[in-house]
C-alpha positions as CSV (number, residue, x, y, z in Angstrom):
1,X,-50.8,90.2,74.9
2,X,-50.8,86.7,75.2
3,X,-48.7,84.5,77.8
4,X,-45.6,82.7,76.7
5,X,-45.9,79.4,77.2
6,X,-43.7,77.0,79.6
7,X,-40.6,75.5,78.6
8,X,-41.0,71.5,77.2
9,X,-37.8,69.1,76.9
10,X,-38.2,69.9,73.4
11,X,-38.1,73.7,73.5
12,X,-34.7,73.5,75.8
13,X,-32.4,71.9,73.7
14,X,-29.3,70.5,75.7
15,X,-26.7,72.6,73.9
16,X,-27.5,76.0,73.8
17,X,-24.6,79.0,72.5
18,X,-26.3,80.4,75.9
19,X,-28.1,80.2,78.5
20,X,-31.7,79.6,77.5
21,X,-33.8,80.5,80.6
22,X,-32.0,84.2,80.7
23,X,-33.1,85.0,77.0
24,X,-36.4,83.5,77.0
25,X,-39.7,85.0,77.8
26,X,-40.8,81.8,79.5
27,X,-42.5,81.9,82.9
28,X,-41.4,79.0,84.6
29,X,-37.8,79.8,83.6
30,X,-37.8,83.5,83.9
31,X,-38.8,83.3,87.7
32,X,-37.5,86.5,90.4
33,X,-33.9,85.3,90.1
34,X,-33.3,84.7,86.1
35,X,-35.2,88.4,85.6
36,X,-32.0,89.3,88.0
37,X,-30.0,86.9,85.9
38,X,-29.1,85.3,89.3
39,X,-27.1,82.2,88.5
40,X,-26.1,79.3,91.5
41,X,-22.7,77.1,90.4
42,X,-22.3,74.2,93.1
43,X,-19.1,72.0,93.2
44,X,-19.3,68.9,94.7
45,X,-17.0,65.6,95.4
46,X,-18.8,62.1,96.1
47,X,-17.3,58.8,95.9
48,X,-19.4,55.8,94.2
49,X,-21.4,54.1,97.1
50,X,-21.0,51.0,94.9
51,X,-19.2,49.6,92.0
52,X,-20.9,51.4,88.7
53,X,-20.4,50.1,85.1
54,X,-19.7,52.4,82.6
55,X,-22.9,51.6,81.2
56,X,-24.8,52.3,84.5
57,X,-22.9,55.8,84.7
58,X,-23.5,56.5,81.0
59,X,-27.1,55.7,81.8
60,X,-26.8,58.6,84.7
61,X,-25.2,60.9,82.7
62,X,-28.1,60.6,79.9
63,X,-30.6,60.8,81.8
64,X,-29.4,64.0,83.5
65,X,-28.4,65.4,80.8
66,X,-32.4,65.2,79.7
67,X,-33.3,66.7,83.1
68,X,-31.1,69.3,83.4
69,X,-32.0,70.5,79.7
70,X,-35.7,70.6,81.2
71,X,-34.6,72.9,84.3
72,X,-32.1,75.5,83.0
73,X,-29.5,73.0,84.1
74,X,-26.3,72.9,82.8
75,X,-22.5,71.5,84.0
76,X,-20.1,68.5,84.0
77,X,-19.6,65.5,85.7
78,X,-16.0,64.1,85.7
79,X,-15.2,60.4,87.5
80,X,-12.1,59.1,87.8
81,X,-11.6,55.6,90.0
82,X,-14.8,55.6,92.5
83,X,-14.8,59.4,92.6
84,X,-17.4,61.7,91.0
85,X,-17.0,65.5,90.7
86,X,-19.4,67.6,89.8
87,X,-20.2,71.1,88.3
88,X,-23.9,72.3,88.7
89,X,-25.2,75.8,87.6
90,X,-28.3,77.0,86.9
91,X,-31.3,78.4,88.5
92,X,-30.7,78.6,92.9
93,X,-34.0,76.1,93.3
94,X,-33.2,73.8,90.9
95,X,-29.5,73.5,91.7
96,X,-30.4,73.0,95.3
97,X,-33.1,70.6,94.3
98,X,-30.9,68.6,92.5
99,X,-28.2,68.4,95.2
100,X,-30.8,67.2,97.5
101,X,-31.3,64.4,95.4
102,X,-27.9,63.7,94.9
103,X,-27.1,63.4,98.7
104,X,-30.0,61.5,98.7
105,X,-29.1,59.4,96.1
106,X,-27.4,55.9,96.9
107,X,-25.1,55.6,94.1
108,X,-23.3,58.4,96.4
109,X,-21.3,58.7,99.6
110,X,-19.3,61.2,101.4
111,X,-20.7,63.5,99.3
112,X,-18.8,67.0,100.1
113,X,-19.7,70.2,98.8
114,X,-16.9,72.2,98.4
115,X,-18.6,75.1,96.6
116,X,-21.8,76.8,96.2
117,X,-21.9,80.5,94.6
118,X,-24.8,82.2,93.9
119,X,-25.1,85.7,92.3
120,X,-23.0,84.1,88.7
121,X,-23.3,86.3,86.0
122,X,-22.7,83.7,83.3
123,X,-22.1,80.2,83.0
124,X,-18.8,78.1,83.0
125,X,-20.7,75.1,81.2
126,X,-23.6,76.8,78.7
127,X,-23.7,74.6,76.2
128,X,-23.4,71.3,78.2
129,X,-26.6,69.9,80.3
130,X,-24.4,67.5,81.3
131,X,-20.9,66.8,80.0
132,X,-18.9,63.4,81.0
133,X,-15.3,63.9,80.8
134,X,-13.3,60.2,82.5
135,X,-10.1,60.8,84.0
136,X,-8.9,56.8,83.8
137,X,-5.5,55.8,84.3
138,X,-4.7,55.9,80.6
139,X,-6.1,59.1,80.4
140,X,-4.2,62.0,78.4
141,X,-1.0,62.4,80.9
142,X,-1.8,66.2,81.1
143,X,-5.2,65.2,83.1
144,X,-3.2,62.7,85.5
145,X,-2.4,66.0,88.2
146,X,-6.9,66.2,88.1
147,X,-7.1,62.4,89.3
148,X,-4.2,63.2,91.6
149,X,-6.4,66.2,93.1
150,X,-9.7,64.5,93.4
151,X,-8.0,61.9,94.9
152,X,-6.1,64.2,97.4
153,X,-9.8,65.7,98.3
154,X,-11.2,62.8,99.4
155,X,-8.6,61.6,101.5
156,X,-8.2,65.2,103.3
157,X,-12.2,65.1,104.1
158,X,-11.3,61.8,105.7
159,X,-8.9,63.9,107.8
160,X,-11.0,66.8,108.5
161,X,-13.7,64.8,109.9
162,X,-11.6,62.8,112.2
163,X,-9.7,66.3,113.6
164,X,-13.4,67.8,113.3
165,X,-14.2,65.0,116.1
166,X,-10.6,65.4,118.3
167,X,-12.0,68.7,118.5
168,X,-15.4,68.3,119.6
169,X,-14.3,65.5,122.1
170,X,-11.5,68.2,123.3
171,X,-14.2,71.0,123.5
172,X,-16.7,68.7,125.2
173,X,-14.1,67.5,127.7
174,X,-13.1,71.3,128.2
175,X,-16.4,72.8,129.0
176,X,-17.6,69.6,131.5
């Protein structure tokens, strides 16, 4: 029998009723974990490393949204102020490839991952390679407690890390 050819960006369209790596016969997407139908779902929280224009994230989001639909990719990326969150699932070495990057990436700081699951049967985002949703101050009221939350994240990472250092000092001073 002949070999199924690889996925192209035209042959992973970026809305798909379901995940398209897990029902395909294609090689490079049906590798030891999708034959397992081994998902990874990472959650992350970064703040903007700069000011970004809403055409400069709209520019982001498109071209991620081409990416992802290439790798099996698929999630949502909310902003609200200077504060990115992020939903990836997909394949473990692309999802970890793609965090890389964005760590890496200098339209990102503090970047702090909050989640990372492996072993997901199905996906929370399948028919999104990358979905945008803005929580802006004249958002829909019901999304104000999200802002709120995200907001609440970053501050309490700003806490964590200076205890995290009390404690190391304390421990340090402890076993001199």
């Amino acid at each position: 029998p002949r070999s199924p050819e690889p996925c192209s960006a035209d042959s992973v369209p970026s809305r798909r009723p379901s995940c398209p790596w897990l029902e395909s016969s294609c090689r490079v997407c049906l590798g030891p974990a999708a034959r397992r139908n081994v998902l990874k779902r990472i959650k992350y929280v970064s703040q903007f490393a700069r000011d970004l224009s809403r055409a400069e994230i709209e520019a982001l989001v498109a071209s991620a949204s081409q990416k992802n639909a290439r790798l099996g990719v698929t999630g949502v990326l909310v902003t609200t102020g200077r504060i990115f969150l992020q939903v990836l699932e997909g394949p473990s070495q692309q999802v970890d490839a793609l965090y890389e990057r964005i760590v890496a990436d200098d339209r990102h700081r503090d970047v702090l991952l909050l989640s990372a699951e492996e072993g997901c049967s199905e996906r929370l985002f399948p028919e999104w390679s990358m979905q945008r949703l803005v929580l802006a101050e004249d958002s829909d009221q019901r999304l104000s407690p999200l802002r709120e939350i995200l907001t609440t994240i970053v501050e309490q990472r700003r806490r964590l890390e200076s205890l995290t250092r009390t404690l190391e000092l304390a421990l340090l001073d402890e076993l001199s």
